[in-house]
SETOR-921732 format. One record per residue: residue number from 1; z negated, y, x of N, C-alpha, C in turn; residue in three letters. Coordinates in steps of 0.2 Angstrom, whole numbers, padded with zeros to 4 digits. Example, Ala and Ser with C-alpha at 12.3 -4.5 7.8 and 13.67 -1.06 7.14 Angstrom:
 num  n_zz  n_yy  n_xx ca_zz ca_yy ca_xx  c_zz  c_yy  c_xx residu
   1 -0039 -0028  0066 -0039 -0022  0062 -0039 -0016  0066    ALA
   2 -0035 -0011  0064 -0036 -0005  0068 -0039  0000  0064    SER
This chain:
 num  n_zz  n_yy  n_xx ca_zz ca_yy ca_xx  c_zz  c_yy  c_xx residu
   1 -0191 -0112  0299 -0184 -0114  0300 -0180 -0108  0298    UNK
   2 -0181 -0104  0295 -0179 -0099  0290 -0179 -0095  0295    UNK
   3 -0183 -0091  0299 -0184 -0088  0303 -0180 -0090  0310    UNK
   4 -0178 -0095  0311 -0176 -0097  0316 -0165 -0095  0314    UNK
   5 -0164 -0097  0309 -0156 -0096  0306 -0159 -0089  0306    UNK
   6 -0164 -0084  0304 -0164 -0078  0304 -0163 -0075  0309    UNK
   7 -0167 -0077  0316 -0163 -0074  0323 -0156 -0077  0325    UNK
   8 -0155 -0081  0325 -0146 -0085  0328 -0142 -0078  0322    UNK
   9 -0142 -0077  0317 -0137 -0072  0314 -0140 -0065  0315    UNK
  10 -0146 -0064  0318 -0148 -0059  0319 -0151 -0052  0316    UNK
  11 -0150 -0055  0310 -0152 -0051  0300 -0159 -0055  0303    UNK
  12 -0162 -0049  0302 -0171 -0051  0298 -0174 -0052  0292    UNK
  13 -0167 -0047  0286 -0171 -0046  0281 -0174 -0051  0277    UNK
  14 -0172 -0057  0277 -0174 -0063  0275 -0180 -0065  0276    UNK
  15 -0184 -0061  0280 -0190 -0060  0282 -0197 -0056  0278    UNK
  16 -0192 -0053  0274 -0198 -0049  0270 -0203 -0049  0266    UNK
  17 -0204 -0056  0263 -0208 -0058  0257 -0216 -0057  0265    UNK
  18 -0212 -0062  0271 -0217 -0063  0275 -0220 -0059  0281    UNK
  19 -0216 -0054  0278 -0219 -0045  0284 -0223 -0043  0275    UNK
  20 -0221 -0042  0270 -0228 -0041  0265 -0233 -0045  0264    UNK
  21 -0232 -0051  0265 -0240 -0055  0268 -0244 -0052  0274    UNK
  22 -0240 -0051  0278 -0244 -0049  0285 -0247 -0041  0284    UNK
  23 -0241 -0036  0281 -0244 -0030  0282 -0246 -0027  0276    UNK
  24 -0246 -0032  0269 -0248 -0029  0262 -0243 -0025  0259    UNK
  25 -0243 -0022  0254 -0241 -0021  0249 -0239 -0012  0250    UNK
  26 -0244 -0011  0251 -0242 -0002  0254 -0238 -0001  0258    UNK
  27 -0238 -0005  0264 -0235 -0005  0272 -0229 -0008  0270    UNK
  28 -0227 -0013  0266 -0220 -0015  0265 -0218 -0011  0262    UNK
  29 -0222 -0008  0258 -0215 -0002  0253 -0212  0003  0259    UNK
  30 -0216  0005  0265 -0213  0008  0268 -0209  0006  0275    UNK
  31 -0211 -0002  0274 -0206 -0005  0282 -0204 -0012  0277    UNK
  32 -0198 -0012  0284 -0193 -0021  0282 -0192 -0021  0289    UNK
  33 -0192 -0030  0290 -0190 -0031  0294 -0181 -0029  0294    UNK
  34 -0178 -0028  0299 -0171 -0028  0298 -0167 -0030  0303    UNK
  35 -0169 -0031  0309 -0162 -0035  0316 -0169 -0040  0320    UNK
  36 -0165 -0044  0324 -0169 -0046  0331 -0165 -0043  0336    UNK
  37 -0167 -0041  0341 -0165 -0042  0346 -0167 -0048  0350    UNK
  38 -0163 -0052  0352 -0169 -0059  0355 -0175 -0059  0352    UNK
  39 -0181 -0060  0353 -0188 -0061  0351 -0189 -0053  0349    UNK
  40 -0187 -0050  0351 -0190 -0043  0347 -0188 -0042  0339    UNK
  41 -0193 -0042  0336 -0191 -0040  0329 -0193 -0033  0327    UNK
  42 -0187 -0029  0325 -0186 -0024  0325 -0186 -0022  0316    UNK
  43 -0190 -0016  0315 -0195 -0015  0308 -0193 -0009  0306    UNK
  44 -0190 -0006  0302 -0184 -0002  0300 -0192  0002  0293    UNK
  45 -0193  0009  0296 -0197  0012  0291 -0193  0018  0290    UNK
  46 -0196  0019  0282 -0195  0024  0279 -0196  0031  0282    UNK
  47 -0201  0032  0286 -0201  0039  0291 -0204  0037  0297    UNK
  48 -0205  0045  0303 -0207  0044  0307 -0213  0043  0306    UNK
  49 -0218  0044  0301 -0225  0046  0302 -0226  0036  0299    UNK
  50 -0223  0033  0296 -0224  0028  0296 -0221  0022  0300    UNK
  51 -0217  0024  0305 -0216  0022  0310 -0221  0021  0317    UNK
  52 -0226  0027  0317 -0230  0027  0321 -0238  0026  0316    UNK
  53 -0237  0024  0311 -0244  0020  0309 -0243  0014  0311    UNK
  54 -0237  0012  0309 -0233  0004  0310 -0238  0003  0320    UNK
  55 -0234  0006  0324 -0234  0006  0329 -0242  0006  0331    UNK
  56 -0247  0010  0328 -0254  0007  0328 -0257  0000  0329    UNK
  57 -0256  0000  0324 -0254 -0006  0320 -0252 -0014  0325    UNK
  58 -0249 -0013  0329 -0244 -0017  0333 -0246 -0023  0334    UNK
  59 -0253 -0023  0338 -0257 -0029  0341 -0257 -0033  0335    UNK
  60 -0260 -0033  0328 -0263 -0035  0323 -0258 -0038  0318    UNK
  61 -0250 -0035  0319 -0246 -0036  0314 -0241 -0043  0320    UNK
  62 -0242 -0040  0325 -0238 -0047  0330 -0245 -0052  0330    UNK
  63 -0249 -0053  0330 -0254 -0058  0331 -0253 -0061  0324    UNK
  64 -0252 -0058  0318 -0253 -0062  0311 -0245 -0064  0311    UNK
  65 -0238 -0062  0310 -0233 -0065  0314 -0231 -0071  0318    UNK
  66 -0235 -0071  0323 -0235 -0076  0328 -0237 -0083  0326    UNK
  67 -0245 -0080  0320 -0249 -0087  0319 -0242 -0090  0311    UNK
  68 -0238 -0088  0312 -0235 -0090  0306 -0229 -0092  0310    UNK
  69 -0225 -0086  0313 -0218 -0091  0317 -0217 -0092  0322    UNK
  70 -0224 -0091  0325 -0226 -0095  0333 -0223 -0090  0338    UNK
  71 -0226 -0089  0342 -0226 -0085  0350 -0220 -0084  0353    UNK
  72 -0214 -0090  0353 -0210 -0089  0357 -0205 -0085  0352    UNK
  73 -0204 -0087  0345 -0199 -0086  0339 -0201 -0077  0340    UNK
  74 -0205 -0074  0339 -0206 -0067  0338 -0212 -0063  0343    UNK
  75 -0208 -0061  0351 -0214 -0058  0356 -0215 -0052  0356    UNK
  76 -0211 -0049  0352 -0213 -0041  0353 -0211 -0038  0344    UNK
  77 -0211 -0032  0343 -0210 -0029  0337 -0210 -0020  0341    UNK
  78 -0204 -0017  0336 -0200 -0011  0337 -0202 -0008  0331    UNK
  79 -0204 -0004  0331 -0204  0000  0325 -0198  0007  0323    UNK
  80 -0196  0008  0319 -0189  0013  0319 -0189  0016  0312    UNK
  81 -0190  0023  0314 -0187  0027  0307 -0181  0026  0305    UNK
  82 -0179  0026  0296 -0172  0026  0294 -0169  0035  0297    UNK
């Protein structure tokens, strides 16, 4: 439900405890969730180089994602250097 008031306002940050579960404790100090676009949930990192480990990553981080805020709530993820 969290996640759902998270997209209609369009703030992701409220999201974070639950992107540190999915991508652990290293990868969160260097990404946060930050905006939706629609279903896309867009991942605001620390640099480029962690934005494209992030983006490796993709398949594994939307599949763990999904099995928590279901398929339709989160289809794709954007990774973005600050």
């Amino acid at each position: 439900m969290l996640a759902d008031v998270s997209r209609r306002t369009g703030s992701a940050r409220v999201l974070f405890p639950l992107w540190r579960q999915v991508v652990g404790e290293t990868l969160a100090g260097a990404s946060a969730p930050l905006r939706w676009q629609g279903s896309t949930l867009v991942i605001g990192c620390s640099s480029a180089a962690w934005a494209t480990e992030l983006t490796r990553q993709r398949t594994e981080c939307l599949r763990k994602l999904q099995l928590r805020l279901g398929k339709k709530m989160v289809e794709s993820l954007v990774f973005e250097a600050a």
